[in-house]
ZADO-1210 file (C-alpha; in nm, 4 decimals, padded with zeros to 6 digits):
<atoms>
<atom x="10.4226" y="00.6089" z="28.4281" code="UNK" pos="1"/>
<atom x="10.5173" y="00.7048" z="28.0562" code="UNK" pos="2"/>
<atom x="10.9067" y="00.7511" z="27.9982" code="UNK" pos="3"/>
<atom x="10.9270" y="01.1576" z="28.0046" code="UNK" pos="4"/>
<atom x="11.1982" y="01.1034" z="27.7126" code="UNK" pos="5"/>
<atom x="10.9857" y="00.9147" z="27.4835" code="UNK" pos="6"/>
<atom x="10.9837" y="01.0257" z="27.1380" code="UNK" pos="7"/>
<atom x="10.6590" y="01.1261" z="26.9838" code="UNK" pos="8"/>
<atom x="10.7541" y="01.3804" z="26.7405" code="UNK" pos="9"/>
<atom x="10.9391" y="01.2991" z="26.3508" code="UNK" pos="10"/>
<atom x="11.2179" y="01.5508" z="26.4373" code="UNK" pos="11"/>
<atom x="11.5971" y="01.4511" z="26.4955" code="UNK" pos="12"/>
<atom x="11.7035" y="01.7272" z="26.8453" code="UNK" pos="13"/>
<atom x="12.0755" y="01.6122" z="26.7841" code="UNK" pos="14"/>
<atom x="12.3397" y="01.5613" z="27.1000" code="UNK" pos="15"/>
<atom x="12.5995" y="01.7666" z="27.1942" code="UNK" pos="16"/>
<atom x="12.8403" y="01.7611" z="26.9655" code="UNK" pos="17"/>
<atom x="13.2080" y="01.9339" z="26.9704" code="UNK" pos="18"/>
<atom x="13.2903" y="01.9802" z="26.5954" code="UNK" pos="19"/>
<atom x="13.1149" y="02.3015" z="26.5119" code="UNK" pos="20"/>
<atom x="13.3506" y="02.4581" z="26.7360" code="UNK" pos="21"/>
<atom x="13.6377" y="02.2398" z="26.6341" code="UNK" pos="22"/>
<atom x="13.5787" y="02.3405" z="26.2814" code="UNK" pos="23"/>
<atom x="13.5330" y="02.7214" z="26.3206" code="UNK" pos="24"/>
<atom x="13.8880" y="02.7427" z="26.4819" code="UNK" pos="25"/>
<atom x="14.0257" y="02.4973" z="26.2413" code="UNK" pos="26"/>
<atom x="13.8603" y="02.7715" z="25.9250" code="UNK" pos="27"/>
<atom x="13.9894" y="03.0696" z="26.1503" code="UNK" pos="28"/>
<atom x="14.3651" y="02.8999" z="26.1210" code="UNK" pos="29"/>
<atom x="14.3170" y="02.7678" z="25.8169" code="UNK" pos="30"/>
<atom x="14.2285" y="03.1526" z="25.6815" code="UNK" pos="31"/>
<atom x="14.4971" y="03.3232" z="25.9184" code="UNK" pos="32"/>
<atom x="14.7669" y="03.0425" z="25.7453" code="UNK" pos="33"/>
<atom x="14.6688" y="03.1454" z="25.4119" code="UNK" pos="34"/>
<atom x="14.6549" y="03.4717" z="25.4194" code="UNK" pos="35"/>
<atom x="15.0119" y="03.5077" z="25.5994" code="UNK" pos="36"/>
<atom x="15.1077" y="03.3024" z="25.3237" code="UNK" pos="37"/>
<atom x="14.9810" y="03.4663" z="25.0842" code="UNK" pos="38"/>
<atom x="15.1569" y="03.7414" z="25.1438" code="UNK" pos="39"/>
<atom x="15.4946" y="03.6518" z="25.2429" code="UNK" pos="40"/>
<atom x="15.5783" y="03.5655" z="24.8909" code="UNK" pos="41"/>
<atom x="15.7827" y="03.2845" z="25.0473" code="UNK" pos="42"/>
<atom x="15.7761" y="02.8842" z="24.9992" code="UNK" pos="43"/>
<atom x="15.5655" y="02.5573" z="25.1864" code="UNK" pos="44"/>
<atom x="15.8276" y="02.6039" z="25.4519" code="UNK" pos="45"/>
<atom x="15.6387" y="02.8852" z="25.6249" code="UNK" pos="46"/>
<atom x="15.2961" y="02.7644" z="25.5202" code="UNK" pos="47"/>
<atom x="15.2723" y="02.5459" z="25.8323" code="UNK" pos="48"/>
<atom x="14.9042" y="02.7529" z="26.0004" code="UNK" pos="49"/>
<atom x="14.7265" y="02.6903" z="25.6724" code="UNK" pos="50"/>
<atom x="14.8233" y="02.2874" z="25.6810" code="UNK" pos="51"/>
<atom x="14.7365" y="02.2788" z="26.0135" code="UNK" pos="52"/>
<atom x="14.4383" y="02.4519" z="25.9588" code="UNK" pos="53"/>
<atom x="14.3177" y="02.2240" z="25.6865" code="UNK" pos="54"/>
<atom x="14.4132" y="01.9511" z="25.9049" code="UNK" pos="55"/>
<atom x="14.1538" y="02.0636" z="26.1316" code="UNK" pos="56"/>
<atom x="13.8919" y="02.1727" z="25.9096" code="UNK" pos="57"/>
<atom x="13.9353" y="01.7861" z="25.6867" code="UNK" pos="58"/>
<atom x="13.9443" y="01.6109" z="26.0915" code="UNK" pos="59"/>
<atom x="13.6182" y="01.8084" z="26.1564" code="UNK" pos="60"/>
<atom x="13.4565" y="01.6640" z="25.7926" code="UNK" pos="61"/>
<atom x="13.5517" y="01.3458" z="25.8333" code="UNK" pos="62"/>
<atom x="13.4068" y="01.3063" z="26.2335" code="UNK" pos="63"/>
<atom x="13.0608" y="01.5332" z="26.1935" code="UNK" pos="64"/>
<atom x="12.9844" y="01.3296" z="25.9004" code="UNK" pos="65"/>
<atom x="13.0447" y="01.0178" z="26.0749" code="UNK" pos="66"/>
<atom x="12.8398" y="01.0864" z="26.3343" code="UNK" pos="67"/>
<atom x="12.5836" y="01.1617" z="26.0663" code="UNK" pos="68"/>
<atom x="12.5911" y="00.8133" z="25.9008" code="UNK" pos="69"/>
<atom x="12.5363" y="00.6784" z="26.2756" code="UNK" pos="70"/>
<atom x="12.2794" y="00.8944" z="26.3813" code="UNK" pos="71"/>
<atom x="12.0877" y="00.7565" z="26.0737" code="UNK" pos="72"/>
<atom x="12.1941" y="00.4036" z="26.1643" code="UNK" pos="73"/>
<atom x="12.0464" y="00.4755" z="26.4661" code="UNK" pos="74"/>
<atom x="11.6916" y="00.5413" z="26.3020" code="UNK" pos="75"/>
<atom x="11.7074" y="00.9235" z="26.3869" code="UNK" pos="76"/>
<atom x="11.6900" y="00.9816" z="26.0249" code="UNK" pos="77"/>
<atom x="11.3013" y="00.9847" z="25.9929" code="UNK" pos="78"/>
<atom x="11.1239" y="01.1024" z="25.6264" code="UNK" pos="79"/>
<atom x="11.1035" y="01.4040" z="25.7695" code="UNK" pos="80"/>
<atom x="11.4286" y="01.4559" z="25.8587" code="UNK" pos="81"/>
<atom x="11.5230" y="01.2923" z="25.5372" code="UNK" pos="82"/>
<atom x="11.3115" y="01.6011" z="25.3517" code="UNK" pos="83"/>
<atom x="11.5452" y="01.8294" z="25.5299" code="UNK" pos="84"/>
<atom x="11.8303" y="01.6971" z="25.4387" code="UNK" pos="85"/>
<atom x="11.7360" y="01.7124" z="25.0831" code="UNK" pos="86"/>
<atom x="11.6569" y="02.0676" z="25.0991" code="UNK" pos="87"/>
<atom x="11.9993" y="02.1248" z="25.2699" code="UNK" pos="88"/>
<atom x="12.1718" y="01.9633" z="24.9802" code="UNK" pos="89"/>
<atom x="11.9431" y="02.1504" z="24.7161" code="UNK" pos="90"/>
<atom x="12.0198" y="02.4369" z="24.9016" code="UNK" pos="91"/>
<atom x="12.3983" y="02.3808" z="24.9276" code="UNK" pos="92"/>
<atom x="12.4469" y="02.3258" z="24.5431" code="UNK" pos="93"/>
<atom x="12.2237" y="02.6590" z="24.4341" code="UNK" pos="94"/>
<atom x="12.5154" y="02.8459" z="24.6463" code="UNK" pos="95"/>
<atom x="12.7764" y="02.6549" z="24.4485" code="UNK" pos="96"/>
<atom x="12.5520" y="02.7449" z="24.1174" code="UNK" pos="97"/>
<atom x="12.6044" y="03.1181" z="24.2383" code="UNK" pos="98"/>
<atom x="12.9673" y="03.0694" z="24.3265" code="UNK" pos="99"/>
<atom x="13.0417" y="02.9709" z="23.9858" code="UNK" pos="100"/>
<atom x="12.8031" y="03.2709" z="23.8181" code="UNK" pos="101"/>
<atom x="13.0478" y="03.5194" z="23.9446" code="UNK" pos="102"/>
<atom x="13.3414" y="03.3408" z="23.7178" code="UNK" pos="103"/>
<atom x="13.1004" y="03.3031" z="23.4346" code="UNK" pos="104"/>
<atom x="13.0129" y="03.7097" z="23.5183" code="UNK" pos="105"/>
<atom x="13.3960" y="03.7980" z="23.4961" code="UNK" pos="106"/>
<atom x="13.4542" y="03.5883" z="23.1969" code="UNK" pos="107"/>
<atom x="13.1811" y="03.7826" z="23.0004" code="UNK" pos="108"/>
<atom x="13.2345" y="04.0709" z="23.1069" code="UNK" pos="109"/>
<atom x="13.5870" y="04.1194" z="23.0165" code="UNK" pos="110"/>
<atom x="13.4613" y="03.9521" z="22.6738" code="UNK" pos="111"/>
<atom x="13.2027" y="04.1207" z="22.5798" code="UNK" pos="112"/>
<atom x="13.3170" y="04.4555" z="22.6660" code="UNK" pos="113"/>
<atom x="13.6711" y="04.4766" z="22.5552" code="UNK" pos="114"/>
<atom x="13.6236" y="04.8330" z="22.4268" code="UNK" pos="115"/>
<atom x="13.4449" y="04.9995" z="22.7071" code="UNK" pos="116"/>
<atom x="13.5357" y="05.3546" z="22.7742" code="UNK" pos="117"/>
<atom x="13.5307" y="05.2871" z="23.1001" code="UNK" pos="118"/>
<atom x="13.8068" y="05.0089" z="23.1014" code="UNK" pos="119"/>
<atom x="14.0663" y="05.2181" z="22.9382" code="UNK" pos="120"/>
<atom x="14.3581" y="05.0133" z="23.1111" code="UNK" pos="121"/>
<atom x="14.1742" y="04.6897" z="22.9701" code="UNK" pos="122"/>
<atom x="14.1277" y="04.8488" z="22.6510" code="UNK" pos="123"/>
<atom x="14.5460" y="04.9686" z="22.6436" code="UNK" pos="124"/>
<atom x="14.6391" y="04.5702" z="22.7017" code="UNK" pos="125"/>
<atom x="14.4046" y="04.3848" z="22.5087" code="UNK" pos="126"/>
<atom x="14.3936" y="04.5852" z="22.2040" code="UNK" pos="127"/>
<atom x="14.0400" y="04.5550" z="22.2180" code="UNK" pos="128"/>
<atom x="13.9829" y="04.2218" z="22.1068" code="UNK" pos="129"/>
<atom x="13.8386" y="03.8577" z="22.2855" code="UNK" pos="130"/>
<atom x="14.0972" y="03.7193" z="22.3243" code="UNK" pos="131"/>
<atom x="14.3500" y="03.9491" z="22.4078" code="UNK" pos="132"/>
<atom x="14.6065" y="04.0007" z="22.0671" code="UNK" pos="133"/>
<atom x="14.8860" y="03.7261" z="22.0734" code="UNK" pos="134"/>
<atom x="14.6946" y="03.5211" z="22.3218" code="UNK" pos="135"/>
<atom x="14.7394" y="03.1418" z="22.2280" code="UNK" pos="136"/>
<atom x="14.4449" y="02.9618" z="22.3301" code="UNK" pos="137"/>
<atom x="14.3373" y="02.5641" z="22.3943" code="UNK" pos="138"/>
<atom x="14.1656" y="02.4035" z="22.0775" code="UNK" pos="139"/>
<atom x="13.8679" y="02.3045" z="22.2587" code="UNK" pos="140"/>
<atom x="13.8057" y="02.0022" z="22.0135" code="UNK" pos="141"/>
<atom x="14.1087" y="01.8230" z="22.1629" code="UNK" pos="142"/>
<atom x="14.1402" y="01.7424" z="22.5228" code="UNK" pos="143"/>
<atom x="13.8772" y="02.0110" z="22.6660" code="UNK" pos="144"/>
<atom x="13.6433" y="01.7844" z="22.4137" code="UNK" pos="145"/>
<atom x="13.7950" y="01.4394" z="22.5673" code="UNK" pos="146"/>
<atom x="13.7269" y="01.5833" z="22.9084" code="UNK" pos="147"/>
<atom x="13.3980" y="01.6373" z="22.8070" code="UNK" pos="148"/>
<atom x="13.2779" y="01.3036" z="22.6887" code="UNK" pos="149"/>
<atom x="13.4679" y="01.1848" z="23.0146" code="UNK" pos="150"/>
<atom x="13.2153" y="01.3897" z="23.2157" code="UNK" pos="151"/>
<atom x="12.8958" y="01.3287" z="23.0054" code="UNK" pos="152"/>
<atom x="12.9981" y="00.9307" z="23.0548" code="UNK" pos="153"/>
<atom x="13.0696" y="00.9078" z="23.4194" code="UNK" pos="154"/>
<atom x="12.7032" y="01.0943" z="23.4659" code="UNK" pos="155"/>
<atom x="12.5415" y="00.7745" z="23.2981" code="UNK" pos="156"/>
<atom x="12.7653" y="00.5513" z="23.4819" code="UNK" pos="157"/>
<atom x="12.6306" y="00.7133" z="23.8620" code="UNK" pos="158"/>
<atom x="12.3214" y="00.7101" z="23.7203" code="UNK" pos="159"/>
<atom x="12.3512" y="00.3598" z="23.6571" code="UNK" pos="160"/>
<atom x="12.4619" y="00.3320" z="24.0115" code="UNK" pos="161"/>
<atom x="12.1527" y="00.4812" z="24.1081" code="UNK" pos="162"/>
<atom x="11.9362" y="00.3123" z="23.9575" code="UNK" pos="163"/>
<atom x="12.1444" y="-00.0388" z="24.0401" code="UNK" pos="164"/>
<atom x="12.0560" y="00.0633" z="24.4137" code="UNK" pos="165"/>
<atom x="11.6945" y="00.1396" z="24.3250" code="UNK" pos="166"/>
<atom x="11.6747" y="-00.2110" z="24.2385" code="UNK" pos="167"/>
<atom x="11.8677" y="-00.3732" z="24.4988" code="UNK" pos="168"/>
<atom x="12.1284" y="-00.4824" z="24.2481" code="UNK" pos="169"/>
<atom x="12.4359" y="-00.4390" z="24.4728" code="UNK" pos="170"/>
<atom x="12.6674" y="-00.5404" z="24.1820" code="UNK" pos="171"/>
<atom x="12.5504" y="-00.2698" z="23.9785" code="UNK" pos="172"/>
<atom x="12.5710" y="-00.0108" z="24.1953" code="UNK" pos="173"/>
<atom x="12.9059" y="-00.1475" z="24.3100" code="UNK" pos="174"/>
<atom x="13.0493" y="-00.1277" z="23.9135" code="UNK" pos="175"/>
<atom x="12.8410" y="00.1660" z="23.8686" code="UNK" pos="176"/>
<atom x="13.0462" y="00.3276" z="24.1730" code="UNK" pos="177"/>
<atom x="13.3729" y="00.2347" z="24.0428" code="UNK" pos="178"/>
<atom x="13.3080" y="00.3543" z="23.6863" code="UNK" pos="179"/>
<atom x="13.2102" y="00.6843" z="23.7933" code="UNK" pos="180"/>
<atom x="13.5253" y="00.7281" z="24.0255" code="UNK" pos="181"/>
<atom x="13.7823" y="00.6002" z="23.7840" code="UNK" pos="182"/>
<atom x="13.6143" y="00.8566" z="23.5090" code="UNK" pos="183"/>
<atom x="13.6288" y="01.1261" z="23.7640" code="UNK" pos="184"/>
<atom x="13.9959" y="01.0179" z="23.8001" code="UNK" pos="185"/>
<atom x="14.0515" y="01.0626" z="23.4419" code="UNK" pos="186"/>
<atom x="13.9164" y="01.3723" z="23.4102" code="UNK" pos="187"/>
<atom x="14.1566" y="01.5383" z="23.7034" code="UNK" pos="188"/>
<atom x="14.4573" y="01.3825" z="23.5444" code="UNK" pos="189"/>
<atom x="14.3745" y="01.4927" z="23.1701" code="UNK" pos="190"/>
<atom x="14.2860" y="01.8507" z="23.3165" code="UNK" pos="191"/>
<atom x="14.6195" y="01.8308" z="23.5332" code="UNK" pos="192"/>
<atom x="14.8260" y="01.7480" z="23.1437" code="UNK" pos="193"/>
<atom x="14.6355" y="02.0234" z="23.0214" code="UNK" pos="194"/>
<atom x="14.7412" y="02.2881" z="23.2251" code="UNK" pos="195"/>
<atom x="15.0777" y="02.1896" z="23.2653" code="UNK" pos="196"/>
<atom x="15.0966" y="02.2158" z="22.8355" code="UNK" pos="197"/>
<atom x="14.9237" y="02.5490" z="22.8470" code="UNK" pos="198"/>
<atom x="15.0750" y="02.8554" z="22.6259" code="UNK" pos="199"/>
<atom x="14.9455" y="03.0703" z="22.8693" code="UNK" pos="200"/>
<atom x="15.0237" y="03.1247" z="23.2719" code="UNK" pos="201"/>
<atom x="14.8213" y="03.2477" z="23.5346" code="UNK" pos="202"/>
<atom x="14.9735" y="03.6104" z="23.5412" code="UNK" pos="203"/>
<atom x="15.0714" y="03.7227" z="23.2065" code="UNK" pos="204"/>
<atom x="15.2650" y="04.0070" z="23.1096" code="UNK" pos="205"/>
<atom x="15.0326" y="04.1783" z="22.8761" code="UNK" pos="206"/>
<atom x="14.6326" y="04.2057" z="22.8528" code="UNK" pos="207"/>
<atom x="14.6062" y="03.7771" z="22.8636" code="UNK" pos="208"/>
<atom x="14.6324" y="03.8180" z="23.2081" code="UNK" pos="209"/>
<atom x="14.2958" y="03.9504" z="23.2366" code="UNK" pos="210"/>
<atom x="14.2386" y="03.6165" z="22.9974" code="UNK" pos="211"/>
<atom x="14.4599" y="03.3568" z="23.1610" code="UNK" pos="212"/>
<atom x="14.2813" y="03.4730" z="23.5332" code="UNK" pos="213"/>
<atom x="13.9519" y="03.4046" z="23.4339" code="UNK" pos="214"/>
<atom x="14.0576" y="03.0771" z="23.2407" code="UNK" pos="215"/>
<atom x="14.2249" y="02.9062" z="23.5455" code="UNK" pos="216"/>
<atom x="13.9788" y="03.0179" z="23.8110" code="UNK" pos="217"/>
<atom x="13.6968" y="02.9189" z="23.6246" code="UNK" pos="218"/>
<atom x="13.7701" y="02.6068" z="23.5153" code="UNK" pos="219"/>
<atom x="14.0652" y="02.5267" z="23.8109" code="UNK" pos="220"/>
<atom x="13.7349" y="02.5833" z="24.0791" code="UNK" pos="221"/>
<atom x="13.5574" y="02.3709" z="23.8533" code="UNK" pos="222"/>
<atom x="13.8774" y="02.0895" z="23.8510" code="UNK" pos="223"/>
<atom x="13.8485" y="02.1088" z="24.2543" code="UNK" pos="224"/>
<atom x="13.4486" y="02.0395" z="24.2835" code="UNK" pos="225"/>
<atom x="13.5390" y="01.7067" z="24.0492" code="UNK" pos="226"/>
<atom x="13.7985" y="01.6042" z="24.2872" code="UNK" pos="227"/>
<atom x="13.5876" y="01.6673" z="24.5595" code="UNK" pos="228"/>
<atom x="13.3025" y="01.4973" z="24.4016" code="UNK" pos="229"/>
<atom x="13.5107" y="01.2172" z="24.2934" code="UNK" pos="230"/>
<atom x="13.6357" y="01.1550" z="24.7085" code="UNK" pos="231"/>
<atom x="13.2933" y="01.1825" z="24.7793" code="UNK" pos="232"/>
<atom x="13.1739" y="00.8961" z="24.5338" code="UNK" pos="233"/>
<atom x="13.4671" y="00.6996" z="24.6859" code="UNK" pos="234"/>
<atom x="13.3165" y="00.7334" z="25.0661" code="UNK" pos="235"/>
<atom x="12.9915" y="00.6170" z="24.9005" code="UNK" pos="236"/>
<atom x="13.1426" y="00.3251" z="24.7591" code="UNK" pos="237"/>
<atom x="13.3748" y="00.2004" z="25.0534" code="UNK" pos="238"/>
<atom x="12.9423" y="00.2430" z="25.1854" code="UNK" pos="239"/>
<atom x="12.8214" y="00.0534" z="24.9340" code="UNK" pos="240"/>
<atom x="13.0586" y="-00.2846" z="24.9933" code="UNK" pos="241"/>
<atom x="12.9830" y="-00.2221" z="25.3482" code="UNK" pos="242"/>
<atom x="12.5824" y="-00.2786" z="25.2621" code="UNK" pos="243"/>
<atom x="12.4769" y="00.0692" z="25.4315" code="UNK" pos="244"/>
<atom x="12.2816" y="00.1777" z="25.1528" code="UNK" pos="245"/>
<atom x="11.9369" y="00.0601" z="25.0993" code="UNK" pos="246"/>
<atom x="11.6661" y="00.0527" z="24.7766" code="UNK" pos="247"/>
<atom x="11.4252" y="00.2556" z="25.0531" code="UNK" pos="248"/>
<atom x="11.7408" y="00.4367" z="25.2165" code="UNK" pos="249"/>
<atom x="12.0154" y="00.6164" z="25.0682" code="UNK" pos="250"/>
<atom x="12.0218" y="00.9853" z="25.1092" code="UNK" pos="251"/>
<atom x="12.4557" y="01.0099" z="25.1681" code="UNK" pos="252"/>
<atom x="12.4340" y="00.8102" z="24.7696" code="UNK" pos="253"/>
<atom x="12.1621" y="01.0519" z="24.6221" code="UNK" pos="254"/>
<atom x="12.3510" y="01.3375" z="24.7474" code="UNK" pos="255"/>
<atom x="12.6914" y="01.2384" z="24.5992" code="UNK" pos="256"/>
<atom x="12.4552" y="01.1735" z="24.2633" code="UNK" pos="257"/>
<atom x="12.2947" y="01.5496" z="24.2890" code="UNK" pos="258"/>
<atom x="12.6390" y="01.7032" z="24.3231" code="UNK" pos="259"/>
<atom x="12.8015" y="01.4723" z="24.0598" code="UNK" pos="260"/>
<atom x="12.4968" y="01.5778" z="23.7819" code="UNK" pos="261"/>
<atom x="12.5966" y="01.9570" z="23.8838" code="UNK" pos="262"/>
<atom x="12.9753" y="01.9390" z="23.8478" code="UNK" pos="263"/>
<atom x="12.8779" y="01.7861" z="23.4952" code="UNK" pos="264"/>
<atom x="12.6108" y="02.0942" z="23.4085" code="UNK" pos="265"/>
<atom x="12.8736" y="02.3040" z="23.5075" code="UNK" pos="266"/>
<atom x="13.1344" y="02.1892" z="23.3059" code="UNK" pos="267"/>
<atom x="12.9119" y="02.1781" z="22.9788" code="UNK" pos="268"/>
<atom x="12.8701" y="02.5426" z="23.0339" code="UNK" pos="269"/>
<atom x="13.2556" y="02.5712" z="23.0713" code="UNK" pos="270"/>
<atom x="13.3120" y="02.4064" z="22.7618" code="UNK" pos="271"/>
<atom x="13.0705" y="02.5694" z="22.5423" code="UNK" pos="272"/>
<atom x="13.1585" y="02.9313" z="22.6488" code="UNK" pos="273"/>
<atom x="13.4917" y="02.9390" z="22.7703" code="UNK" pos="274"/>
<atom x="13.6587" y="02.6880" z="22.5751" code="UNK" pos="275"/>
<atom x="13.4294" y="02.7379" z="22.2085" code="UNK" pos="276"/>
<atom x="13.2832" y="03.0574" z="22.2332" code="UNK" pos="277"/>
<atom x="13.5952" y="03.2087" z="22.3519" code="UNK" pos="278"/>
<atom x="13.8350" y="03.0486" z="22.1289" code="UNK" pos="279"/>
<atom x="13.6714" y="03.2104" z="21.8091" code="UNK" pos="280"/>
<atom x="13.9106" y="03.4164" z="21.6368" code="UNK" pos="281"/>
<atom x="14.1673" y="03.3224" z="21.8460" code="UNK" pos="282"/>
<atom x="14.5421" y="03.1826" z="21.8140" code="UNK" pos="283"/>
<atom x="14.4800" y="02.7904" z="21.8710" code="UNK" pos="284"/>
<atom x="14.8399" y="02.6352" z="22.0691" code="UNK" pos="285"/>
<atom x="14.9809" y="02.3405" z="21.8831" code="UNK" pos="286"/>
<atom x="14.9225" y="02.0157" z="22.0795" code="UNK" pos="287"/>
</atoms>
């Protein structure tokens, strides 16, 4: 008598598992936290719902995912579950493309139309001009250009990596890994010196607020993705030196590499039209 369980069909029809739930009330705290937070105008001391909500929410990450990397361990990861997962991860990085468009939309459009009737209030603080009169901006041939070789380098050094594992060179993608880490390191500590030498603060008390907002939600977003790019390289390597990747299986690495390449395209769009394009005619800050 066949086994009624037997599976005869490429699809993975996954267990129970607890950590949807877990993470929705982990979010729910996590956004009740913030927002009391937020508003209370007060220090860390009464910020206690939105730690323990992100305590939740990273507990949640960290188990689901798991059970991911064993469920594929287990051979439940077939190609065609593989395809999905692929077009989850495509899918999940055009909504992160869109998430930064509406920065890139803000940006412009306080640049480009300065003198709008419409925006008389803008028009009354900046004077009319990109960026706003007295503003004192970052010389983007300095460390916004260091940051961007930085970038540009550690996406050949994952793609080494890549292509390391491709070949079944373990060493390679082991080097590769660490290279690409360390840069992405780098980059979060030279953005970190940045801000903290910036002529300019989040809320300003003239018409470079409108300015400084953009600036530091733009590229601060942008400064998160690396460092969450960068933690996930460093899961992939801790994978690596434990030999779960493989030349003919490696979906967690590829994804790590996809995200990686996009938090570089990103940040060449950054540089070239917040940091250049938006500089011109502008006060430059002394180093």
């Amino acid at each position: 008598m066949a086994d009624s369980h037997a599976k005869n069909h490429d699809y993975h029809l996954v267990d129970p598992s607890p950590w949807p739930v877990v993470g929705s009330i982990g979010a729910l705290i996590l956004a009740i936290g913030s927002i009391y937070w937020m508003h209370s105008g007060q220090t860390w001391s009464v910020s206690w719902g939105a730690l323990l909500g992100f305590a939740i929410v990273f507990y949640t990450m960290f188990m689901w995912w798991r059970d991911i990397v064993m469920e594929s361990h287990k051979g439940d990861h077939t190609p065609v579950v593989q395809l999905h997962l692929r077009y989850g991860m495509l899918m999940f990085i055009a909504s992160e493309i869109m998430f930064f468009v509406a920065w890139f939309w803000a940006f412009f459009e306080a640049s480009l139309y300065t003198d709008s009737a419409i925006q008389a209030t803008r028009v009354e603080l900046t004077q009319g001009v990109w960026p706003p009169a007295g503003m004192e901006v970052f010389d983007p041939w300095h460390l916004p250009l260091l940051n961007t070789l930085i970038l540009l380098l550690s996406g050949t050094t994952v793609t080494w990596a890549h292509h390391a594992l491709i070949n079944n060179d373990r060493e390679g993608l082991k080097w590769g890994l660490i290279c690409t880490v360390a840069l992405g390191a780098l980059f979060t500590c030279v953005q970190a010196y940045e801000y903290g030498h910036a002529a300019f603060a989040f809320q300003a008390d003239n018409g470079g607020n409108i300015y400084s907002s953009t600036f530091f939600m733009a590229t601060g977003f942008h400064g998160f993705h690396v460092l969450v790019g960068t933690i996930f390289l460093i899961v992939c390597l801790f994978r690596a030196l434990a030999g779960h990747f493989t030349p003919e299986k490696h979906f967690g690495f590829e994804a790590a590499a996809w995200y990686w390449h996009f938090v570089d395209v990103v940040w060449l769009f950054l540089f070239a039209c917040i940091y250049v394009w938006g500089s011109v005619g502008a006060t430059i800050a002394p180093h």
